[in-house]
KEKE-3310 file (N, C-alpha, C; in steps of 0.2 Angstrom, whole numbers, plus 5000, padded with zeros to 4 digits):
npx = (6083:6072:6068:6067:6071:6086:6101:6113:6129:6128:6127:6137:6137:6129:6116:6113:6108:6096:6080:6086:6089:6092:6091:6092:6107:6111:6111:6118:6130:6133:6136:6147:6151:6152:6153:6145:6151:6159:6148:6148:6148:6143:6131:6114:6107:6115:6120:6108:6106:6117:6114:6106:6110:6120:6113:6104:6093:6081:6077:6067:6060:6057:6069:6080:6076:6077:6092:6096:6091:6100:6113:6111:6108:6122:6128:6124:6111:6094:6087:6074:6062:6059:6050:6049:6057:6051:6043:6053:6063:6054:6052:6065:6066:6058:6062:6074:6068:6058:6071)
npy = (4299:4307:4325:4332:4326:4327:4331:4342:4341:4326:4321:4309:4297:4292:4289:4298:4307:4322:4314:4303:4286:4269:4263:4275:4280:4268:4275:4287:4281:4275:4285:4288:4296:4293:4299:4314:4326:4326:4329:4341:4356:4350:4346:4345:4343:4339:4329:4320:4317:4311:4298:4292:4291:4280:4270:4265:4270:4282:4291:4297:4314:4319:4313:4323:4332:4328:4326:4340:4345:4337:4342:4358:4355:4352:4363:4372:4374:4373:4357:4352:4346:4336:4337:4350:4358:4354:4364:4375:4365:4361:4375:4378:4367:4372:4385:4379:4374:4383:4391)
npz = (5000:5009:5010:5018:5030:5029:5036:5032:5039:5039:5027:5017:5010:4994:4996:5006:5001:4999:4991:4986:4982:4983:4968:4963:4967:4962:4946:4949:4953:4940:4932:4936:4950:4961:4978:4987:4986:4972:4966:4960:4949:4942:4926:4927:4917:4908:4916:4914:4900:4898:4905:4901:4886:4893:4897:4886:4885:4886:4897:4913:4911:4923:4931:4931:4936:4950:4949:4946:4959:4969:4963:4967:4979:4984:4980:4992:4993:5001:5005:4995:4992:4976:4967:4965:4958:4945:4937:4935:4927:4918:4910:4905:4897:4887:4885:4876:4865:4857:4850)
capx = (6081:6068:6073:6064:6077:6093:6106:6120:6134:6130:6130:6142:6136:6126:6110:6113:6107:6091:6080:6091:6085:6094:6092:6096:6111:6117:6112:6123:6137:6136:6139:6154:6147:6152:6154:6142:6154:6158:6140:6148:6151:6140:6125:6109:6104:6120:6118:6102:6108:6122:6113:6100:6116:6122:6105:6101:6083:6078:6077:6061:6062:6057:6076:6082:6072:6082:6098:6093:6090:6106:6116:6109:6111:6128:6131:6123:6105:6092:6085:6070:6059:6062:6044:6048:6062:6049:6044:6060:6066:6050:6054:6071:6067:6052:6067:6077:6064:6059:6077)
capy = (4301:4312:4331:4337:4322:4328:4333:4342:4338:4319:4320:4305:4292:4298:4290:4302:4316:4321:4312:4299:4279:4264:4263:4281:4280:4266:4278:4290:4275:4274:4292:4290:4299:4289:4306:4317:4331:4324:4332:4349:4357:4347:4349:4338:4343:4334:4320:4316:4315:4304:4291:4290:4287:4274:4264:4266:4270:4287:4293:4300:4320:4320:4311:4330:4337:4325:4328:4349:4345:4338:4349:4363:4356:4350:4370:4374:4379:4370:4351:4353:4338:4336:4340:4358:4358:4353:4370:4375:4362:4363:4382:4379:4368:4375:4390:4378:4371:4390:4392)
capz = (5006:5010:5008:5026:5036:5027:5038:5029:5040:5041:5022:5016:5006:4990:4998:5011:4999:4995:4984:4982:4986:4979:4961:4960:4968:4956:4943:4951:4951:4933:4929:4938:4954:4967:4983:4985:4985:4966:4960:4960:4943:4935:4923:4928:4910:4902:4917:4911:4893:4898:4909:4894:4881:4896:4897:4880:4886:4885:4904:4913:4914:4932:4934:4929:4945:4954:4947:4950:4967:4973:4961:4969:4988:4986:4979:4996:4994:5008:5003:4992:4986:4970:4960:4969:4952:4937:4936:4933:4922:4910:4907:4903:4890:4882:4881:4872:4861:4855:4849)
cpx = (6076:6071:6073:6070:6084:6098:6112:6128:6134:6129:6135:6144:6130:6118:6108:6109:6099:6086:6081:6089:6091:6098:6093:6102:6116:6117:6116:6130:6140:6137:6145:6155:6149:6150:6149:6144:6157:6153:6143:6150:6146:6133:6121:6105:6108:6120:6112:6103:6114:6121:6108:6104:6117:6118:6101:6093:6082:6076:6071:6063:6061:6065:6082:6082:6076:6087:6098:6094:6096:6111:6116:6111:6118:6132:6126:6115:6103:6091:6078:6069:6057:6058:6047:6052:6059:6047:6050:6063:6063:6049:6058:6073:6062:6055:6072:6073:6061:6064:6078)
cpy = (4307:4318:4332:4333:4324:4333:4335:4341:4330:4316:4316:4301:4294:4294:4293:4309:4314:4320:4306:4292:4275:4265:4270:4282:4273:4269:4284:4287:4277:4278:4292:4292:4293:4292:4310:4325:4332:4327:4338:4350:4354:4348:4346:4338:4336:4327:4316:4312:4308:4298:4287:4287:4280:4268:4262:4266:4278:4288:4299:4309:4319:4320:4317:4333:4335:4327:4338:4350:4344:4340:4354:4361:4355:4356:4374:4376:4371:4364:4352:4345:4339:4339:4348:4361:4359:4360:4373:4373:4364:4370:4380:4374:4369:4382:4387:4375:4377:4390:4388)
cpz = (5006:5014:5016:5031:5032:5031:5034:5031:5042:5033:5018:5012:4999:4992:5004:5008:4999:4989:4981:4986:4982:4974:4960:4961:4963:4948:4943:4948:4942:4930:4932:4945:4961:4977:4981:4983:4975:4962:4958:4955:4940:4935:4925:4922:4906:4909:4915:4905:4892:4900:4903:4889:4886:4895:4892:4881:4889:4894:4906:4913:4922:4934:4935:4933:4950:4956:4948:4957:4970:4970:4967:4976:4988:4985:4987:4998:4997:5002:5001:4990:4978:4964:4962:4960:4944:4935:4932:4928:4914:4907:4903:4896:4884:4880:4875:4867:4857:4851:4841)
residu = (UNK:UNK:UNK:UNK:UNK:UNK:UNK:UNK:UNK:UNK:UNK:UNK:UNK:UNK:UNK:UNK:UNK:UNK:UNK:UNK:UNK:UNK:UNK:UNK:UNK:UNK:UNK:UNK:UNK:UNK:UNK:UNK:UNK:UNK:UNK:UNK:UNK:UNK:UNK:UNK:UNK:UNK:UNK:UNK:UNK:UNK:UNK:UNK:UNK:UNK:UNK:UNK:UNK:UNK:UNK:UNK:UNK:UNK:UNK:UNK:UNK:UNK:UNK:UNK:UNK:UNK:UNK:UNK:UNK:UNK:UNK:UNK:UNK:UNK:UNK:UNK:UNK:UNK:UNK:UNK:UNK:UNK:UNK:UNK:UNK:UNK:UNK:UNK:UNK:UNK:UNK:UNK:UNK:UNK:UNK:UNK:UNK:UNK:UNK)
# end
């Protein structure tokens, strides 16, 4: 759904969130994620990693930003479109790629 129409008390269903269409939401499914309250605690580093083990096909990074995005709003911060993240993401692993 697009970030700017997300209402956080009509949040429900996980294409409720933003970001999230379809096919994301049965990528969601297959992590287990069925509630969008269920995103909480988790890494969208190590979802990324898992859905890629799941699908045995290597997962786009954007999918990361994604997983970032509704992390983050379901810990409360505002609804963000998802590139807003890649910044973000591409630091963190050009920190772990250094290492």
């Amino acid at each position: 759904m697009n970030p700017s129409k997300v209402k956080r008390e009509k949040v429900r269903l996980l294409i409720d969130l933003p970001n999230i269409g379809k096919e994301m939401e049965k990528d969601l499914q297959l992590l287990g994620i069925h509630r969008p309250n269920e995103l909480i605690g988790h890494c969208p580093y190590a979802m990324h990693a898992k859905l890629s083990q799941l699908t045995g096909v290597k997962q786009d990074p954007c999918v990361i930003d994604v997983f970032i995005s509704i992390t983050r709003f379901m810990q409360g911060d505002e609804p963000k479109p998802w590139w807003k993240y890649t910044p973000e993401r591409k630091t963190y692993l050009a920190t772990l790629a250094e290492d």
